[in-house]
Structure formats: structure tokens, C-alpha cells
SERO-833407 format. One line per field, with one value per residue: residue number from 0; x, y, z of N, C-alpha, C in turn. Coordinates in steps of 0.1 Angstrom, whole numbers, always signed. Example, Ala and Ser with C-alpha at 12.3 -4.5 7.8 and 13.67 -1.06 7.14 Angstrom:
<recs>
nr = (0	1)
n.px = (+132	+128)
n.py = (-57	-22)
n.pz = (+78	+71)
ca.px = (+123	+137)
ca.py = (-45	-11)
ca.pz = (+78	+71)
c.px = (+132	+129)
c.py = (-33	+0)
c.pz = (+78	+79)
</recs>
This chain:
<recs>
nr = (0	1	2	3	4	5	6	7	8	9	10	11	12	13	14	15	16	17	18	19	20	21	22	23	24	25	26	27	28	29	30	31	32	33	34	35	36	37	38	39	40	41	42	43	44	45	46	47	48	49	50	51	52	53	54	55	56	57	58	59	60	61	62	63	64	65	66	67	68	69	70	71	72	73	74	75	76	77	78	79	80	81	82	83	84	85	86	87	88	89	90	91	92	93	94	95	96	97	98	99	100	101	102	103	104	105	106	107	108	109	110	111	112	113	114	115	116	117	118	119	120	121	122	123	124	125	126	127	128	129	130	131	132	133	134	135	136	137	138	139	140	141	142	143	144	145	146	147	148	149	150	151	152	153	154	155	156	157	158	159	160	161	162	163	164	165	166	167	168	169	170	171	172	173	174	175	176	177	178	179	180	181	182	183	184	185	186	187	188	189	190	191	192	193	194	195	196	197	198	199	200	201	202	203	204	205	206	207	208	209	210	211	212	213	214	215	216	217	218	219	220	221	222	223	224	225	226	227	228	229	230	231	232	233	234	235	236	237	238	239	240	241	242	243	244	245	246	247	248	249	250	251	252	253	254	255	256	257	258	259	260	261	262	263	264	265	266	267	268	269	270	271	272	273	274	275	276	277	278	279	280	281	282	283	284	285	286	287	288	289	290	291	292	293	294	295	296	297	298	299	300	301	302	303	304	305	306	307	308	309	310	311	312	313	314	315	316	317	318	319	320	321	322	323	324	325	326	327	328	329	330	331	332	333	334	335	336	337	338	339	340	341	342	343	344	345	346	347	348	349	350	351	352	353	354)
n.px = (+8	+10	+12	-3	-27	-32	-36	-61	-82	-113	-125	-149	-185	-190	-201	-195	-170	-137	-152	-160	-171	-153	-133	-138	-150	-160	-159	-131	-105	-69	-49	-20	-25	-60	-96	-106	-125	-140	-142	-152	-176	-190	-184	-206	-233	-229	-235	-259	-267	-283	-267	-281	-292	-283	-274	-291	-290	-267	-240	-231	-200	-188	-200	-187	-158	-129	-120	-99	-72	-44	-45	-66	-86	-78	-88	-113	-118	-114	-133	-161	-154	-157	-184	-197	-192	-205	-228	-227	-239	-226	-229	-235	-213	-225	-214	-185	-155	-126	-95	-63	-39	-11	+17	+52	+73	+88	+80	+57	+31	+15	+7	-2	-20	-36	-46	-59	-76	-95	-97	-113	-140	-144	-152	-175	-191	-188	-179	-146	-114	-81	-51	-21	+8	+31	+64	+79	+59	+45	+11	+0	+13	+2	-25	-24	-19	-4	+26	+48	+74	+65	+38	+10	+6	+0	+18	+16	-7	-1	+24	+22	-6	-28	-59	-73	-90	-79	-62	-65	-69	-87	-88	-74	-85	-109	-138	-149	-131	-108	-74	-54	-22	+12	+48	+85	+87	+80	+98	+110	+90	+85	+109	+104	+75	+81	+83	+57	+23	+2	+7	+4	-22	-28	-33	-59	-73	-74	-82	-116	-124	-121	-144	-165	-163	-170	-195	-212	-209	-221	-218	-216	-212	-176	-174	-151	-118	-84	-57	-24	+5	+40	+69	+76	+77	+71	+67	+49	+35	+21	+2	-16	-20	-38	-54	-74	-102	-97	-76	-61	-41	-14	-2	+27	+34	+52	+78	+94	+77	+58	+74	+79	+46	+41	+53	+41	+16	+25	+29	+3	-13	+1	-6	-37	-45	-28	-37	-59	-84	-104	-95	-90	-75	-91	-90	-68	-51	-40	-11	+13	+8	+19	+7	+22	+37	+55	+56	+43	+16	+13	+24	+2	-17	-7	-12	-43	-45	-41	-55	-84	-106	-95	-87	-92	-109	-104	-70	-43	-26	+6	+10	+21	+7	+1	+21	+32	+11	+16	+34	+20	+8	-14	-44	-44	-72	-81	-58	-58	-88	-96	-75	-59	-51	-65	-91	-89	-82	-111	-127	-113	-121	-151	-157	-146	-162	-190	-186)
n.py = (-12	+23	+55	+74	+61	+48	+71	+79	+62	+56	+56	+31	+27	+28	+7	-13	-15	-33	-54	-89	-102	-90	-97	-123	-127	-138	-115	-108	-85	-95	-76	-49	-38	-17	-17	-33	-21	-44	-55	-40	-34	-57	-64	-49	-51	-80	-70	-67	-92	-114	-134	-150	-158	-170	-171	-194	-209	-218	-223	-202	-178	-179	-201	-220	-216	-237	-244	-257	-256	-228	-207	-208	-203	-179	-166	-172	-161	-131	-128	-128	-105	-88	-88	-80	-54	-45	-27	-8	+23	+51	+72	+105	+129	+152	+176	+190	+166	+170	+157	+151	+136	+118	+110	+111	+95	+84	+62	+49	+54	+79	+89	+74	+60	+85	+95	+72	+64	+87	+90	+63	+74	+96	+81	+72	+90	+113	+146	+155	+165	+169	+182	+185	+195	+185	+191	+170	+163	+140	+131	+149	+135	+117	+118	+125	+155	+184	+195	+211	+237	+262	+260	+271	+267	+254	+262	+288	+297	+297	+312	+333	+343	+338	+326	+297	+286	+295	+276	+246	+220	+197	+163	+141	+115	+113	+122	+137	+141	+168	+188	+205	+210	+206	+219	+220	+246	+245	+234	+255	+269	+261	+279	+308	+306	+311	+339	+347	+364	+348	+326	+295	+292	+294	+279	+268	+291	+300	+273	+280	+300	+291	+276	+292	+303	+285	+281	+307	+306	+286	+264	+224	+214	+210	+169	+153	+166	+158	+156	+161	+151	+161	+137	+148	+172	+200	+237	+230	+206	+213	+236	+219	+203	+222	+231	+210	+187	+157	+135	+111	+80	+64	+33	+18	-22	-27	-30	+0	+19	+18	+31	+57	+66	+74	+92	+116	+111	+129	+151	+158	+162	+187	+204	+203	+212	+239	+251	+239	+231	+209	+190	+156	+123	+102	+76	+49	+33	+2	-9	-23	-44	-79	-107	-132	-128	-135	-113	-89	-93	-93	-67	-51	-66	-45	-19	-23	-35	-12	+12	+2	+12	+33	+16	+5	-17	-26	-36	-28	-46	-56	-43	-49	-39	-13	-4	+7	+20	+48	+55	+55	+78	+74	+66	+36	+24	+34	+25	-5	-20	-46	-56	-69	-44	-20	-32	-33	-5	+6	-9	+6	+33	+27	+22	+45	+64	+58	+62)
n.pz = (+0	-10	+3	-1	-9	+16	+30	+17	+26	+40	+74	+89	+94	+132	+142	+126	+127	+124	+126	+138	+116	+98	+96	+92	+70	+40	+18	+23	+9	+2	+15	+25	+49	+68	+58	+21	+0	-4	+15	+35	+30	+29	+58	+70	+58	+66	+99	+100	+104	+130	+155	+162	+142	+110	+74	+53	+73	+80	+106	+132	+129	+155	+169	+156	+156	+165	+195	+206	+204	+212	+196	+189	+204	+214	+194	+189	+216	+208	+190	+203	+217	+197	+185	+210	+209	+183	+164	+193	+203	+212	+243	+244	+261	+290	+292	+277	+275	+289	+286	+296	+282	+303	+310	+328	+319	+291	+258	+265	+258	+248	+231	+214	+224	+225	+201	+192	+209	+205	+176	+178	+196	+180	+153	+161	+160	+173	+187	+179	+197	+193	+210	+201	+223	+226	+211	+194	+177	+173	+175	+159	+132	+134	+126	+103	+102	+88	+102	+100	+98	+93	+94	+115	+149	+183	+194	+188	+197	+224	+231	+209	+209	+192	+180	+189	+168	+146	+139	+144	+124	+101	+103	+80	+75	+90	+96	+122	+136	+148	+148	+169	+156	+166	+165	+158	+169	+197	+208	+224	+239	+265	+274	+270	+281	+304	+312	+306	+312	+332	+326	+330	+327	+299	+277	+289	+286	+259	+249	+263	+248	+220	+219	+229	+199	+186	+192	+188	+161	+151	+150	+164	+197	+208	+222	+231	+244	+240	+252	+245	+256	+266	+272	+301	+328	+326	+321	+296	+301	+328	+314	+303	+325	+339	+317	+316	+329	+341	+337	+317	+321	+306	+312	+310	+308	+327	+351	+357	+348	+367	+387	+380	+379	+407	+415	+393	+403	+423	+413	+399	+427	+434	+413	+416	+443	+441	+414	+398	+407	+399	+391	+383	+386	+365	+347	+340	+316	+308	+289	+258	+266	+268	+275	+275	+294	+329	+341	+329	+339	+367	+368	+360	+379	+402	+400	+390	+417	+433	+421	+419	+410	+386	+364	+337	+320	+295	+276	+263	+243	+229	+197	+163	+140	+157	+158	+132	+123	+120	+102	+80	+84	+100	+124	+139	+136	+108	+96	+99	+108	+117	+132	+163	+182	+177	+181	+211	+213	+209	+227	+248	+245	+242	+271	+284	+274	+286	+310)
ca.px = (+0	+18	+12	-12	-34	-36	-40	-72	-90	-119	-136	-162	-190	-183	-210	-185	-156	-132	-161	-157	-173	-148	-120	-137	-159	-157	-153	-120	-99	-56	-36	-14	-34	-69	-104	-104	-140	-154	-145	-158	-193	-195	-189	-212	-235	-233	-237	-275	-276	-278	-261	-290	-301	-275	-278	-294	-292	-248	-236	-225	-189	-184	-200	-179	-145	-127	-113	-91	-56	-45	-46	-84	-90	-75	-98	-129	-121	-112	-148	-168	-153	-159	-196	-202	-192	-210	-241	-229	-238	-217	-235	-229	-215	-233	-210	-176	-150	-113	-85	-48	-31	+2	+30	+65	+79	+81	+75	+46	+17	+4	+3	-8	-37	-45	-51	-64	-88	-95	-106	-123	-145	-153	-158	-189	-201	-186	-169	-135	-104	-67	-44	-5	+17	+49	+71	+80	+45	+41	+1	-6	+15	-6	-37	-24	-22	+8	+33	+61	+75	+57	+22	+7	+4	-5	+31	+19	-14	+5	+29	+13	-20	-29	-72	-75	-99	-74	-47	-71	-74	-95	-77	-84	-94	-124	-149	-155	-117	-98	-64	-45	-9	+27	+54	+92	+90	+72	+107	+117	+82	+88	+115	+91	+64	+83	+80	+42	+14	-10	+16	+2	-37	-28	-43	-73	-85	-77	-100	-125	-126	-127	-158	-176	-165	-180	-210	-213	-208	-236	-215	-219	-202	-168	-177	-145	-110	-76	-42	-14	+17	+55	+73	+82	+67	+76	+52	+37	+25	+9	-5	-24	-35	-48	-72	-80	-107	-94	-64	-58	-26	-17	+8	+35	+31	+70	+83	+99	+63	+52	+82	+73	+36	+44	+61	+33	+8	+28	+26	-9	-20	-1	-18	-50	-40	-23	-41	-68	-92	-108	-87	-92	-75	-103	-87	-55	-51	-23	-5	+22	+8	+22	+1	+29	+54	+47	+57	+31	+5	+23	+26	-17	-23	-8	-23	-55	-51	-41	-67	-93	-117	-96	-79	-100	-111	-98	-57	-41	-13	+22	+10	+27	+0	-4	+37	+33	+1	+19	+41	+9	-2	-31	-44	-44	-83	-81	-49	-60	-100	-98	-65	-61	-50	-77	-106	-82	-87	-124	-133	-111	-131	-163	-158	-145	-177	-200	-184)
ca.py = (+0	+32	+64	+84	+50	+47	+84	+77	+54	+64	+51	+25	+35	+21	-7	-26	-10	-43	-64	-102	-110	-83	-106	-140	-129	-144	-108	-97	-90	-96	-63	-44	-26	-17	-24	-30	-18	-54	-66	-29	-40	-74	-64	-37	-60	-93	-63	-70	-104	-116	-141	-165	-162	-168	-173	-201	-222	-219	-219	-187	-174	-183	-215	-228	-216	-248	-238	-266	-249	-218	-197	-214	-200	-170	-160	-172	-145	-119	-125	-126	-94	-76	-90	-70	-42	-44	-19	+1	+39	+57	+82	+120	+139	+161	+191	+184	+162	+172	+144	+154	+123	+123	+103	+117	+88	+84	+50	+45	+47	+85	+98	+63	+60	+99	+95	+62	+65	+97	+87	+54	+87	+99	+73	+66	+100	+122	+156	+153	+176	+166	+192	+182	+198	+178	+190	+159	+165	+126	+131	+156	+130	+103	+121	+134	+169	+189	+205	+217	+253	+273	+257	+280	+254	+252	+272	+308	+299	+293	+322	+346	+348	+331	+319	+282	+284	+298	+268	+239	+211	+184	+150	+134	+100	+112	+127	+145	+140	+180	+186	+214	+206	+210	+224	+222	+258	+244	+229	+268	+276	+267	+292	+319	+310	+318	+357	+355	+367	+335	+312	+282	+289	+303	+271	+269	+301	+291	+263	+285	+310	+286	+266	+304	+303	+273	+281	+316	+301	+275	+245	+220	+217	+195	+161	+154	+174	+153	+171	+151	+159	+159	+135	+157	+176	+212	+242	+226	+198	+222	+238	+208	+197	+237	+231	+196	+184	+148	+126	+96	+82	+51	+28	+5	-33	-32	-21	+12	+28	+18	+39	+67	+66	+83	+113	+118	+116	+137	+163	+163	+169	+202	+213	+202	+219	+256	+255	+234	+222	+204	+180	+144	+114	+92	+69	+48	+24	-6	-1	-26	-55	-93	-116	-143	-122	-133	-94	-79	-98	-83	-55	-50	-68	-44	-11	-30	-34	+6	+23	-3	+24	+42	+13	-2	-35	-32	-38	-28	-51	-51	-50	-46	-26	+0	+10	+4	+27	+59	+57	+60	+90	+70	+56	+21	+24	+36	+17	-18	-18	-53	-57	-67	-33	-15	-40	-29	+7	+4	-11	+19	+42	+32	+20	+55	+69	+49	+60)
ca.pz = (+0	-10	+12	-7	-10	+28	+35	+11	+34	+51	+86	+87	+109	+144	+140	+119	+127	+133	+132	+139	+102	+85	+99	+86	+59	+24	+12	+24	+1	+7	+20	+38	+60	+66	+49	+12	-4	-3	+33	+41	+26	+36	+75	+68	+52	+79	+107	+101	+109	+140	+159	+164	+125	+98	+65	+50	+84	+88	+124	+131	+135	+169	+169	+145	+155	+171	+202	+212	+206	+217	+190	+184	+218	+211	+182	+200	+226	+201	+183	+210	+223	+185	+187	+219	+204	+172	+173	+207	+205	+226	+248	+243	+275	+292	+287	+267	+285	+287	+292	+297	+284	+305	+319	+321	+313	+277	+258	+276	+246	+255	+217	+205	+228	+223	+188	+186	+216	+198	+161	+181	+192	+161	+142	+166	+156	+183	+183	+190	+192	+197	+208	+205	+228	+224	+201	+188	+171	+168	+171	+146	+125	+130	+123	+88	+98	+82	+112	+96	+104	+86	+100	+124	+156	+191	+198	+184	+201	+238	+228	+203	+216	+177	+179	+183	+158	+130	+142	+145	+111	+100	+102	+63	+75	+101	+101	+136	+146	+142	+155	+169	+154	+172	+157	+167	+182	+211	+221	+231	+246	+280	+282	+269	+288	+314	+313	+303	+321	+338	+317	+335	+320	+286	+271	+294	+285	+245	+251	+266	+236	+212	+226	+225	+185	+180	+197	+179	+146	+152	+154	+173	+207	+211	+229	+236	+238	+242	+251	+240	+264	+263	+288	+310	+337	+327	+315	+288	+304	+337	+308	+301	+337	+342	+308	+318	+340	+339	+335	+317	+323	+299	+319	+303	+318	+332	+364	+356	+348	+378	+393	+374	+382	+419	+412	+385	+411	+433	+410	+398	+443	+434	+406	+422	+454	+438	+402	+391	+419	+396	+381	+386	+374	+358	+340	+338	+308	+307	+270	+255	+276	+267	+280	+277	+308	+344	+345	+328	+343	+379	+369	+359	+391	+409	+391	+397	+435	+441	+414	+414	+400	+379	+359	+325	+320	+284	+281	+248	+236	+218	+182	+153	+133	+158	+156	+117	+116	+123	+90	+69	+85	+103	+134	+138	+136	+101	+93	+99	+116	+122	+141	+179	+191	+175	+189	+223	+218	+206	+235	+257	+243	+247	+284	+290	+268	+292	+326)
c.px = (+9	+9	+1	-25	-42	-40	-57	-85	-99	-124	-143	-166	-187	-189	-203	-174	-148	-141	-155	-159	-164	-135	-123	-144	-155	-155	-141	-111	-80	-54	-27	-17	-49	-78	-99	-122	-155	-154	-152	-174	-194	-195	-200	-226	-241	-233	-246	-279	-270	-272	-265	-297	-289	-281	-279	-288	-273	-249	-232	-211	-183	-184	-197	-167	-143	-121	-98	-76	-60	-44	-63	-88	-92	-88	-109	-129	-120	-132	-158	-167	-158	-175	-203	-205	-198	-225	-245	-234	-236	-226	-225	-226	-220	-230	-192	-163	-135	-101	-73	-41	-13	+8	+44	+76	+80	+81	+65	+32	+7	+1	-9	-20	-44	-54	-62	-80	-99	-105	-119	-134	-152	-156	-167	-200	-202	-177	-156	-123	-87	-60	-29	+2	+29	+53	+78	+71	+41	+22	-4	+3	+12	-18	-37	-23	-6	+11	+45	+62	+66	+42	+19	+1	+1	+10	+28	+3	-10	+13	+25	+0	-31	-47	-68	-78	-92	-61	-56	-75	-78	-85	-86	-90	-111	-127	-148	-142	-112	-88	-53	-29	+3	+36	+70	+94	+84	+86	+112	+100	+82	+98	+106	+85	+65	+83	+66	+35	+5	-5	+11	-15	-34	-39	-60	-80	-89	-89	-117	-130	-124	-141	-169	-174	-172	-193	-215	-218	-218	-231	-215	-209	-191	-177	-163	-131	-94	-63	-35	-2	+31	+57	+79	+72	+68	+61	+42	+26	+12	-1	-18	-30	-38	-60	-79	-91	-108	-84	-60	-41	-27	-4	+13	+35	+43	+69	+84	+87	+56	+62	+79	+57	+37	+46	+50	+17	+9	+19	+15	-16	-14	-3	-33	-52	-37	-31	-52	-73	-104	-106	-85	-83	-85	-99	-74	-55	-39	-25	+7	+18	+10	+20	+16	+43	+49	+47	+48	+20	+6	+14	+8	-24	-22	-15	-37	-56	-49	-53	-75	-103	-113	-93	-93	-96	-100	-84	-53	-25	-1	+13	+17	+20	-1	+11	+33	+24	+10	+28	+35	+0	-10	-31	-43	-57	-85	-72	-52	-74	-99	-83	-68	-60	-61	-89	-102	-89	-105	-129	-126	-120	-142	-164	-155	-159	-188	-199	-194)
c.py = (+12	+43	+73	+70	+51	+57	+85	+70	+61	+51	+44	+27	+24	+8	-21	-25	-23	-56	-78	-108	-102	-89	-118	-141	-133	-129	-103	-97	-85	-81	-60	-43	-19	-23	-23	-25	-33	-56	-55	-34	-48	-73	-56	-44	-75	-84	-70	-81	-111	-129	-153	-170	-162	-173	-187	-215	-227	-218	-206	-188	-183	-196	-228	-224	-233	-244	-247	-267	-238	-207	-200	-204	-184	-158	-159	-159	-134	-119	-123	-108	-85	-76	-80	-54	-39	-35	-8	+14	+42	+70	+97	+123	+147	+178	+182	+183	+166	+163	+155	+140	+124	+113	+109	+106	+79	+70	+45	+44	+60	+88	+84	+61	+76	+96	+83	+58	+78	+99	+76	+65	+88	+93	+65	+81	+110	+137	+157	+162	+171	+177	+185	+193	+195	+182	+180	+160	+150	+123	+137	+146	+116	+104	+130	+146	+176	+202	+208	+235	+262	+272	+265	+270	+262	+262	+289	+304	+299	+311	+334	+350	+346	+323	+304	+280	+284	+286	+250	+231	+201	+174	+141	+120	+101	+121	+143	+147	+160	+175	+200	+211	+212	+212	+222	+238	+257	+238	+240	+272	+276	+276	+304	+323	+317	+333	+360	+355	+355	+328	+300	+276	+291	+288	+265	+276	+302	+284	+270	+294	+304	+279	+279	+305	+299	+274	+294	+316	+293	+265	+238	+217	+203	+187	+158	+163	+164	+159	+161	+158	+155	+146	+142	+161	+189	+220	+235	+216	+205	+229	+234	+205	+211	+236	+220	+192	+166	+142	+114	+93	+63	+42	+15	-14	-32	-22	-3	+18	+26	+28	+56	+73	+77	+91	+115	+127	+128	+154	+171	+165	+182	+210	+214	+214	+238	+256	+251	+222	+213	+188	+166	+131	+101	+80	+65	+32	+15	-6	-15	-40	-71	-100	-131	-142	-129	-116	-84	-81	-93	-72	-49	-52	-61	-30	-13	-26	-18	+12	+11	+7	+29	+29	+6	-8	-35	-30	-32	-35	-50	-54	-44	-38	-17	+7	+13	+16	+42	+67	+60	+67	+83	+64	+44	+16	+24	+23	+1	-22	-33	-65	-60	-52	-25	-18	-32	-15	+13	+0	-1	+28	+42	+28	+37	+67	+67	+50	+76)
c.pz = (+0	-1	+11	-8	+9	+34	+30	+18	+40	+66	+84	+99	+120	+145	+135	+117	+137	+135	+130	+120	+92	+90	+90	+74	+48	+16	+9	+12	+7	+3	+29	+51	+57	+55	+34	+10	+0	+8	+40	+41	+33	+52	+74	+70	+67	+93	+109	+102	+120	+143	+163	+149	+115	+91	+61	+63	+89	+100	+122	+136	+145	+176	+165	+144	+170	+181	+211	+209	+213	+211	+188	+196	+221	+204	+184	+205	+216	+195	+189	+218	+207	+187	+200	+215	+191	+175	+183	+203	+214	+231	+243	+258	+274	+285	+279	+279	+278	+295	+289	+297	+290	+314	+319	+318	+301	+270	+258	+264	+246	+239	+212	+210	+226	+212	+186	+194	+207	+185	+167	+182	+183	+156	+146	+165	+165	+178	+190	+187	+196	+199	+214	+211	+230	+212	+190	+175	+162	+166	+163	+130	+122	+130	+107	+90	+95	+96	+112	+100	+105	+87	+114	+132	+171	+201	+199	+190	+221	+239	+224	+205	+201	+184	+178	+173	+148	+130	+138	+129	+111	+96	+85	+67	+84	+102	+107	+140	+139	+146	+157	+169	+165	+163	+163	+172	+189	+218	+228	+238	+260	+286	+279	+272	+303	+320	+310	+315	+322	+328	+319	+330	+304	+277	+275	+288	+261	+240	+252	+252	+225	+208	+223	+210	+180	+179	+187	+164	+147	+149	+165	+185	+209	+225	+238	+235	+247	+241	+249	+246	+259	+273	+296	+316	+339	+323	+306	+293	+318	+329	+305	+316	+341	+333	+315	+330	+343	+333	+329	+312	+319	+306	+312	+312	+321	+343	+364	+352	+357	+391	+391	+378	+396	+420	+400	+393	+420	+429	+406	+417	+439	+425	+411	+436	+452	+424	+397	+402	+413	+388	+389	+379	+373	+355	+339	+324	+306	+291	+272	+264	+266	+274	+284	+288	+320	+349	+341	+332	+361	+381	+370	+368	+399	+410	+401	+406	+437	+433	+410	+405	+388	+362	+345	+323	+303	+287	+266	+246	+228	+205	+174	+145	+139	+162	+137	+112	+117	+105	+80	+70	+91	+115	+133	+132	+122	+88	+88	+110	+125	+130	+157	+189	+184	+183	+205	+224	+213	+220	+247	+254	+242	+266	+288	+285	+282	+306	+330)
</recs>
């Protein structure tokens, strides 16, 4: 699949986004990456029939995988979990919810779940906004959006006092998904921001006076708004937990992110405490998990026992499509729908929809 091929792709609606029958169906047709046009149809297509009526009297799917290996076993579980999901509508929030995805220790999965939780989102018919803050600008590069120099980014809106509104682009593969790009002159903003006036809100109040644009113009109001952090724990990222009224913090299965994790927490009690008495963390997602470690299985248990509440039932796994998706401009979601880490963050995103 060349570059301009895969940039081309669009979304299938969430209903059959990944579905169990666009894995087994007699349509697919052999690729790289993501749907081709028929296996698109044909999940589309076997959506509409249920799981107690197939066609002309066949078992269905599920009832007819053999499960007595362990890849048999395997597959079972994967189809049974797409099946759940087939059909969900994700509720709308009340008022529009703001995550601060952030760990400072890097590795960890925060861009990859931004984005990918992100498009999951949208491509259930939500409004959704990404705003990169890392100079790196790895998520405006896995949402298609162009952040080269000369792109007016989330820097001269931190800095120059620059409208969200005139910074802010539609990602080509979705829909509902925008994206306020990064730029490398965000690696000099935290010395800058240091001589501004209320340096620590500048992107809160951004947020805020975009949301009146919106409303103004008679669009409709973001559902959700996703900050995509640095690792580090300098201005940019306080930036982020001052807009944010929620935290998701995606945790690697290995020791050393559980080290990390502490000093994280530390520092969100003093934002909570001196800046933003609102800020919560909601949500913690294990990332990179290999079922086949005694150490990642450890590590999830122990997660688990401290933030029973915050931690999500879904896990998202080492895959190979969702490093691979980044190279073709695209989430995973887009990339390859009916992949294991996609099903993964499909089902992150509507558990956190649903809380």
C-alpha cells in the first residue's frame, strides 16, 4: 500500500468498525493494511444479521470456531469481544469532556492512545479535538495533519495569543476528529512561557474562547478534547492539567512505569491543590501488555489493586499494526480496523464513553 493509498482510506461506521465478520468474511480482500472496499461492505452487510439467525441455516462465527488450541482459543475470545461491540452507540457527554493524556515517562503509549482512543471517538459520531503539545508532534503525524514550520500550531497559540480556531485542522481520515498541530518551536516555549502573564492557564483560557467560537458560529459543541503531552513535567504539560478536568494516564506493563507513576501523582495533588481544583484522574489504561510475561501480568495486578476504579477493564497489547500505523499518517483504527489493538482501543473508548 503506497502512502497516498492509505491516506485515502476512510472510517467505517463504528458498528462494523473491526467487526468479527470483516475478519472471517468471504469478502476480504488480501492487504497491507486496513479495509479494502469489499470486506468494508460485507462487515457492513453481515452487521444486520444476528447471531442466532445466519444465513441459510450456517452456524454462526463463533459457533464454529474450534477452540481446542491456543490460537483457536484465542480467536474465540477476540470475536466474541468484536460482537459486543458491534451496534454500541456511545452516549454523548453532558458538557464536553477534557483528558490530559500524561505520563513523564516516555514509551509509555500516551500519543498512541491519544489518537487512537480519539478517532475510536469519532468514528462513533462524536466531536472530537486533539491538541498536541509535544514538540515531537508525533500526534498531529498520526492524524495526517501537516506541522512543519511554517504551519501556524498550538506554539503561536501558547505564545502569540494566535485563535485556536485559526490553528485547529480536519484529520483526512475522520470525520468529527480535528487537530491542533505542534510544531518544533514548542521545544523553546517553555523558556518563553516563562516571562508571560497567567503562563500556567494560557491554554485553558484558548480552550474556553474557542468553545464560545464554536458556539457563535452555530456548530456544534466539542464532545471530547484530548491534550497530548511531552514526557516531562515542565510548563507545557501544567498547561495541560490547568485546561483539563481529567487525566488519563496510559501505563506501560513493566516495572519502571510503575516507578514513574508516583512522582506523576505527586505532582498532579499540586496542581490540584495551587491551580486546578478540579482535576481528577479518571482513567488509567495498561499499554504494551504481553500476556505471555509473568511481569506484565504483575505489573496489571498491581495497578488493579491501588486504582481499582480508575484502571480499564480493556488492556491494549504489543501489536505490530499499531507502531506500523503511524508511517501512513493514520491511526491504527483507520490503518488496519480489524486488528487486535484497535478491537483494544475500541473497546477503551467506549468504556470511557460509558463511565
Amino acid at each position: 500500500m503506497t502512502s497516498s493509498e492509505a491516506s485515502a482510506q476512510r472510517i467505517p461506521p463504528f458498528v462494523s468498525l473491526g467487526s468479527a465478520r470483516s475478519v472471517a468474511g468471504p469478502g476480504m480482500a488480501p492487504g497491507r493494511g486496513g479495509n479494502h472496499p469489499r470486506s468494508v461492505a460485507g462487515a457492513a452487510n453481515s452487521a444486520l444479521v444476528s447471531r442466532e439467525t445466519t444465513p441459510a441455516g450456517r452456524p454462526n462465527i463463533i459457533d464454529a470456531i474450534d477452540d481446542s488450541s491456543p490460537i483457536a482459543r484465542e480467536l474465540a475470545h477476540e470475536t466474541k469481544r468484536r460482537e459486543r461491540l458491534m451496534g454500541r452507540k456511545l452516549p454523548r457527554p453532558e458538557k464536553t469532556r477534557i483528558f490530559t493524556v500524561s505520563n513523564q515517562k516516555g514509551g509509555v503509549g500516551k500519543t498512541t492512545t491519544t489518537v487512537n482512543i480519539a478517532a475510536a471517538l469519532a468514528a462513533a459520531g462524536l466531536n472530537v479535538l486533539v491538541i498536541d503539545i509535544d514538540p515531537q508532534g508525533n500526534a498531529s503525524t498520526a492524524l495526517g495533519i501537516e506541522h512543519h514550520a511554517d504551519v501556524d500550531s498550538i506554539y503561536d497559540v501558547l505564545i502569540n495569543d494566535v485563535a485556536l480556531a485559526d490553528v485547529v485542522a480536519q484529520c483526512p481520515d475522520i470525520d468529527k476528529l480535528i487537530c491542533a498541530p505542534a510544531t518544533i518551536h514548542l521545544a523553546g516555549a517553555e523558556i518563553e512561557l516563562v516571562s508571560l502573564v497567567a503562563r500556567e492557564q494560557r491554554l485553558r483560557r484558548a480552550i474556553d474562547v474557542y468553545a464560545k467560537t464554536r458556539e457563535k458560529n452555530g456548530e456544534e459543541r466539542l464532545d471530547y478534547i484530548f491534550i497530548d503531552c511531552p514526557p516531562s513535567l515542565g510548563l507545557l504539560t501544567v498547561n495541560a492539567f490547568c485546561a483539563a478536568n481529567e487525566v488519563l494516564i496510559p501505563i506501560q506493563c513493566e516495572y519502571y512505569a510503575l516507578e514513574g507513576l508516583s512522582q506523576l501523582l505527586k505532582n498532579i495533588e499540586m496542581i490540584q491543590k495551587h491551580l486546578n481544583d478540579e482535576l481528577v484522574v479518571s482513567t488509567i489504561l495498561l499499554t504494551m501488555y504481553d500476556g505471555r510475561t509473568n511481569l506484565a501480568a504483575q505489573v496489571a495486578a498491581e495497578v488493579r489493586t491501588h486504582f481499582p476504579e480508575q484502571v480499564l477493564s480493556a488492556v491494549v497489547p504489543r501489536s505490530v499494526r499499531i507502531s506500523e500505523a503511524p508511517s501512513y499518517q493514520q491511526t491504527v483504527m483507520t490503518y488496519d480496523p480489524s486488528s487486535s489493538g484497535a478491537l483494544s482501543y475500541l473497546e477503551a473508548a467506549a468504556e470511557i464513553a460509558e463511565r
